[in-house]
NUMINU-428010 format. One record per residue (C-alpha): residue number from 1; residue in one letter; x, y, z. Coordinates in steps of 0.2 Angstrom, whole numbers, plus 2048, in hexadecimal, padded with zeros to 3 digits. Layout:
REM NUMINU-428010
   nr  rest    u    v    w
  NUM     a    X    Y    Z
...
END
This chain:
REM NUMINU-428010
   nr  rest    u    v    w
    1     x  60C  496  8B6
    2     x  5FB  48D  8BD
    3     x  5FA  481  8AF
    4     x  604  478  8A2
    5     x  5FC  477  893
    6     x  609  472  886
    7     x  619  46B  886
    8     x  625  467  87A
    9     x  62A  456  87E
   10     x  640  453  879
   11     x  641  43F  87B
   12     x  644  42D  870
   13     x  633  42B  865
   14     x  63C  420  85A
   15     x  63A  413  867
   16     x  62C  404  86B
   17     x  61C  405  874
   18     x  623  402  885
   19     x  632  410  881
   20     x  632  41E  88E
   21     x  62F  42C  885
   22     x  61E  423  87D
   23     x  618  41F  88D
   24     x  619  431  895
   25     x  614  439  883
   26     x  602  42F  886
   27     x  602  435  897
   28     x  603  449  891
   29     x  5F4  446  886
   30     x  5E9  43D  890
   31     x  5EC  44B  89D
   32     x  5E6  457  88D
   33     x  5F9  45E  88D
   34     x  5FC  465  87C
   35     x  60C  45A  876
   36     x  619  45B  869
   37     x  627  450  864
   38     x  63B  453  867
   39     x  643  446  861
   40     x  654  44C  865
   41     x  660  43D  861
   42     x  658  43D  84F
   43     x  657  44F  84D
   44     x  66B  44F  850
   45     x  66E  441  846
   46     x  667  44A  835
   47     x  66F  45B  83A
   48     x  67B  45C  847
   49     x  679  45F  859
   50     x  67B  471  859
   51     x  66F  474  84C
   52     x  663  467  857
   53     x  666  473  866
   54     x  661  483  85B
   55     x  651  47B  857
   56     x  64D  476  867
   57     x  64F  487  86D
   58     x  644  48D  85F
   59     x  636  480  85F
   60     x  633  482  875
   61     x  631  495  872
   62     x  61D  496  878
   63     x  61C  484  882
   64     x  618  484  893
   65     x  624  476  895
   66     x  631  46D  88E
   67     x  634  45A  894
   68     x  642  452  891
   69     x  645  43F  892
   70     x  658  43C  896
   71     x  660  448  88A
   72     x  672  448  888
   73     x  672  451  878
   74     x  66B  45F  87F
   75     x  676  46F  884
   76     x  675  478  895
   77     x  674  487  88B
   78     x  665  481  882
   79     x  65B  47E  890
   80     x  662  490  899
   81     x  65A  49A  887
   82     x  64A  48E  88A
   83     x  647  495  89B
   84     x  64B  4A6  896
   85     x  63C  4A6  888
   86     x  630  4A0  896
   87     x  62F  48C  897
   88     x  630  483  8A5
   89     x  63E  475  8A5
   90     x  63F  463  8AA
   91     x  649  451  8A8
   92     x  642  441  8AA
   93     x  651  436  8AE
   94     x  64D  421  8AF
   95     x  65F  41B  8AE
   96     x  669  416  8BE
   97     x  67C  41A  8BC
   98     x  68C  416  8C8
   99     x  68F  427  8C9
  100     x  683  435  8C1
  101     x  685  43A  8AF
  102     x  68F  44D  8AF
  103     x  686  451  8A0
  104     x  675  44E  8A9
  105     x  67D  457  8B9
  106     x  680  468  8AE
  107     x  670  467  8A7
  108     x  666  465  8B7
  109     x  66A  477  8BD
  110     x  661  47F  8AF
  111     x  650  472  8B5
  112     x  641  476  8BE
  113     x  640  463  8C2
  114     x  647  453  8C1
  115     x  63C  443  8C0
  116     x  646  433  8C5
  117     x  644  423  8C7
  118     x  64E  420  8D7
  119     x  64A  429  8E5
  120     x  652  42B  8F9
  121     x  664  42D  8FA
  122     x  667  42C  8E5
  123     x  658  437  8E4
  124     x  662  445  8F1
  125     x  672  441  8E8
  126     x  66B  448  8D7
  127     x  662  455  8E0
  128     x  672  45E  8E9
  129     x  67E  45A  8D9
  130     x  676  463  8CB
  131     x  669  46D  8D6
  132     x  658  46D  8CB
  133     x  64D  478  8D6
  134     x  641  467  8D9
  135     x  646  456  8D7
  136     x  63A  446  8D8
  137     x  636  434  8D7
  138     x  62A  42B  8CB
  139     x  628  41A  8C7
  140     x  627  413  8B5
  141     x  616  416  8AF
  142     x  60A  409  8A6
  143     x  603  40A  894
  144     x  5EF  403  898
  145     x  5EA  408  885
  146     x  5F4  3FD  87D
  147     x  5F1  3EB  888
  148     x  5E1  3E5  87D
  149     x  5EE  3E6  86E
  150     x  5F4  3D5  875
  151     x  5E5  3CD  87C
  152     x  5E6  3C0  86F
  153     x  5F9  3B8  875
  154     x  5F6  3AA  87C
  155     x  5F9  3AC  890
  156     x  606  3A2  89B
  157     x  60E  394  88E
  158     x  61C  396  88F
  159     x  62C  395  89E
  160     x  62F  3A5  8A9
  161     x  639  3B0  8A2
  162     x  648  3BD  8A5
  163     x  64C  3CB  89B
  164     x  65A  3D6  89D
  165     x  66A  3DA  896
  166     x  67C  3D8  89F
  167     x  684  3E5  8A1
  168     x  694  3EB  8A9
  169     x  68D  3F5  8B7
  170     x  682  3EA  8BD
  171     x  682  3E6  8D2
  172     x  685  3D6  8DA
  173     x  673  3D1  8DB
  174     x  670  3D1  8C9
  175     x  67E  3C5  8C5
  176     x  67A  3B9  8D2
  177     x  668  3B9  8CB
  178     x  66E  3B9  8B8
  179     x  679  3AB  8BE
  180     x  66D  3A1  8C9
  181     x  661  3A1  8B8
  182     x  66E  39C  8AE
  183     x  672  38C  8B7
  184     x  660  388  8BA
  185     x  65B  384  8A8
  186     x  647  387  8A8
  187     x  647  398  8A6
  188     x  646  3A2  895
  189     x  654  3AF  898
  190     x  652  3BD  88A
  191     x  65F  3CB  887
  192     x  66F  3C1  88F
  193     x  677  3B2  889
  194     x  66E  3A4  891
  195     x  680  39C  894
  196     x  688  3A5  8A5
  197     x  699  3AB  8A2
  198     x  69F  3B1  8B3
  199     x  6B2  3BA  8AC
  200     x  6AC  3CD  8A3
  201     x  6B6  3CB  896
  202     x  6B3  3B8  891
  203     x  6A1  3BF  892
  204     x  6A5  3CD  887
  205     x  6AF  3C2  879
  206     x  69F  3B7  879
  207     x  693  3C4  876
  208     x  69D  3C9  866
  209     x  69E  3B8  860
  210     x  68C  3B2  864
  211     x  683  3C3  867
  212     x  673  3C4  870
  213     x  661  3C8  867
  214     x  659  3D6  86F
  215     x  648  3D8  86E
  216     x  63C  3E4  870
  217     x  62C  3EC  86B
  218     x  61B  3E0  868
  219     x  629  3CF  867
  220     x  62F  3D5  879
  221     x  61C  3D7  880
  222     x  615  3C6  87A
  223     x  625  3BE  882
  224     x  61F  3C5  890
  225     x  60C  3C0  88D
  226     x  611  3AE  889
  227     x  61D  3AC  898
  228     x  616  3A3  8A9
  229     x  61E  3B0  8B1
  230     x  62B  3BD  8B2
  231     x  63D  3BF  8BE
  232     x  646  3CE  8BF
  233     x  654  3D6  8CB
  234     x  65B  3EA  8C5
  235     x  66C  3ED  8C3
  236     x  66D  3F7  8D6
  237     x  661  3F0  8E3
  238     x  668  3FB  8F0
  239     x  65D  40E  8E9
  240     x  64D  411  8F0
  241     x  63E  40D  8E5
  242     x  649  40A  8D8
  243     x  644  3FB  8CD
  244     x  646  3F8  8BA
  245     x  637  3FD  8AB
  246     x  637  3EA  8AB
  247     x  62B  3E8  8BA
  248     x  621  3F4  8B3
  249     x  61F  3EC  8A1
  250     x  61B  3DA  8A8
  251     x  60E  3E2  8B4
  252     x  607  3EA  8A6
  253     x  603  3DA  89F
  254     x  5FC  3D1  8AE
  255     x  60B  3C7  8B0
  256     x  610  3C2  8C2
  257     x  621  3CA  8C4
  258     x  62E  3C2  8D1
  259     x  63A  3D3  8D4
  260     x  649  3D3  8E1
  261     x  643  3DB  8F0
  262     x  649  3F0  8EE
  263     x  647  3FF  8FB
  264     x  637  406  8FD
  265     x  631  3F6  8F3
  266     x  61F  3F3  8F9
  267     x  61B  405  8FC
  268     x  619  403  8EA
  269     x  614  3F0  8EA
  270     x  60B  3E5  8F4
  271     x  614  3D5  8F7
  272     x  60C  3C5  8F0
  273     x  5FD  3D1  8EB
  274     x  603  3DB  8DE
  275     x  615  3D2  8DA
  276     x  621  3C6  8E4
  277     x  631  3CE  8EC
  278     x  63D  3C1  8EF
  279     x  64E  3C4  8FA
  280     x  65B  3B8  8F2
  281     x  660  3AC  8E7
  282     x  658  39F  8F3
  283     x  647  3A8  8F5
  284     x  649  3A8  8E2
  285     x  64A  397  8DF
  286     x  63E  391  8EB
  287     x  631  39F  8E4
  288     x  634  399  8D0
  289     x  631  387  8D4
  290     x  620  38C  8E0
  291     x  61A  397  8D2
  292     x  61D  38B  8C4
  293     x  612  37F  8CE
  294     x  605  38A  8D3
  295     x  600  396  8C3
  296     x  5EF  399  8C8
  297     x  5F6  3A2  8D5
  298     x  603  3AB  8CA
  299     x  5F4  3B2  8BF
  300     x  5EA  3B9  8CE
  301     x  5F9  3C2  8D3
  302     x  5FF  3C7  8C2
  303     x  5EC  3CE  8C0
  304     x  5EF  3D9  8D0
  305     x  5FE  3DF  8CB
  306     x  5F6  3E2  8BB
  307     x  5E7  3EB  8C3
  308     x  5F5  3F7  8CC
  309     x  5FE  3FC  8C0
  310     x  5F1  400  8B4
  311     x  5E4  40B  8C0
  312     x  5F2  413  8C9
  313     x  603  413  8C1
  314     x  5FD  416  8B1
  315     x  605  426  8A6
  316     x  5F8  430  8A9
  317     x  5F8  431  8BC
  318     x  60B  432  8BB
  319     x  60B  440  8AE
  320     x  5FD  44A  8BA
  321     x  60A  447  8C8
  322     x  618  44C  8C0
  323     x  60F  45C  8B9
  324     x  607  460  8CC
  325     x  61A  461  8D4
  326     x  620  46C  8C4
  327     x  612  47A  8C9
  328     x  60F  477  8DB
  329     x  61D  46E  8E1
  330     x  615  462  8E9
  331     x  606  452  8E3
  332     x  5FA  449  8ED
  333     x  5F9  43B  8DF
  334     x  603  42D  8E7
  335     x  605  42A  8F9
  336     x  619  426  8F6
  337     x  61C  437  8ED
  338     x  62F  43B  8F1
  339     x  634  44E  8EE
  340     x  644  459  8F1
  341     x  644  46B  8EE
END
């Protein structure tokens, strides 16, 4: 095959603007890929998982490719009767785990390519556990069409802002920061209780009795408009590359983003130019209470960011990447391209 020209796309579209699946559906058609919708958790819902699979099977007869974004639904034989009819093969994968997902593992042998958001050793680790003939990073690409929607928020009136949830595989760094944020009181901390509970179960019987909003969607993006500023830390700081959709959405908005120093960081990211690394909770602290008093400065570097990640991490670059490694094996888009095969 020397170009793809369809694919049938198996994801989430029941999801916001900023879900996964949405993003890379707008990079396939601004790269003139024919695409077609998979919903796969909703198709199962209304009849079945078995009968989901049988369709898919059905409905990839005569697409160059079929993409897949997570599926856990899907069956291993599913995707070895999709190969047989002709289509090429591949997963994106944006979660980080403990240990890898078995269900993934089987499928990844019936792939022609895994697309990962981690890349050096967890990259490898994937790679030689469910053997995928090429495995790959990519980083979280940006929506550019959808930014003017919001140019009427007002900008930068409100306190910084943290959102993520708490959850019970989170590293060491996370809580420190979650806790840190807590205690310090000016921040607007969004998807955790605002009230650090250390013990996992105290933490757990809160949550049932005072449970958390999340938000997401066009409430989710002007929080992040309105907000001096945004402070986020993943749940592993210890993969290469690896950083959560979080630095991608604020950047997306033009919103200096203060992220806790990762591998590989500023082969991706300029420090003080694009975003602001920071190395502990004590670089953290000193860093919140400089940007809080210098938010001129914040917007210029939010607006770099901003400039970054719209030019040249947006969907369309990625997709062309991601679709260069599937037929050649290799792409010349990014100067940090990471590939195993």
């Amino acid at each position: 095959m020397t170009l793809i020209s369809s694919a049938l796309h198996v994801g989430i579209f029941e999801d916001h603007c900023l879900g996964g699946d949405i993003i890379l559906k707008t990079g396939f058609l601004e790269n003139s890929i024919e695409h077609s919708e998979f919903d796969y958790r909703n198709i199962a819902k209304e009849i079945g998982i078995d009968a989901m699979n049988h369709r898919l099977i059905k409905e990839a007869i005569g697409c160059d490719l079929v993409f897949i974004g997570k599926g856990e639904l899907i069956k291993t034989s599913s995707l070895k009767a999709i190969k047989k009819s002709g289509s090429l093969v591949a997963i994106w994968y944006g979660d980080h785990r403990p240990k890898p997902e078995p269900w993934l593992m089987k499928n990844l042998g019936e792939c022609d390519a895994l697309f990962m958001s981690s890349a050096g050793e967890t990259l490898k680790e994937y790679f030689q556990l469910g053997r995928p003939n090429r495995a790959a990073f990519y980083l979280n690409p940006s929506r550019p069409d959808i930014v003017d929607e919001y140019s009427e928020i007002p900008r930068s009136v409100e306190p910084p802002i943290y959102t993520a949830k708490v959850n019970p595989f989170m590293g060491e760094e996370r809580e420190k920061v979650y806790e840190h944020l807590c205690k310090r009181g000016d921040i607007q901390i969004v998807g955790s209780p605002s009230t650090y509970i250390k013990n996992p179960l105290l933490r757990k019987l809160y949550l049932k009795v005072i449970p958390v909003e999340f938000i997401r969607g066009r409430r989710y993006i002007e929080k992040i408009i309105r907000s001096r500023f945004g402070i986020g830390v993943s749940s592993f700081q210890n993969v290469k590359y690896y950083a959560s959709d979080r630095l991608t959405h604020y950047l997306n908005f033009g919103k200096l983003f203060l992220a806790y120093r990762f591998p590989g960081c500023e082969d991706l990211f300029q420090d003080g130019v694009h975003v602001v690394y920071y190395d502990d909770i004590k670089d953290l602290g000193e860093k919140i209470d400089f940007y809080k008093n210098n938010q001129e400065l914040a917007e210029k570097i939010g607006a770099k960011g901003q400039e970054k990640i719209l030019t040249e991490y947006n969907a369309k670059n990625m997709v062309k990447m991601m679709m260069e490694i599937l037929l050649n094996g290799d792409s010349s888009m990014f100067p940090w391209i990471e590939i195993l095969s």
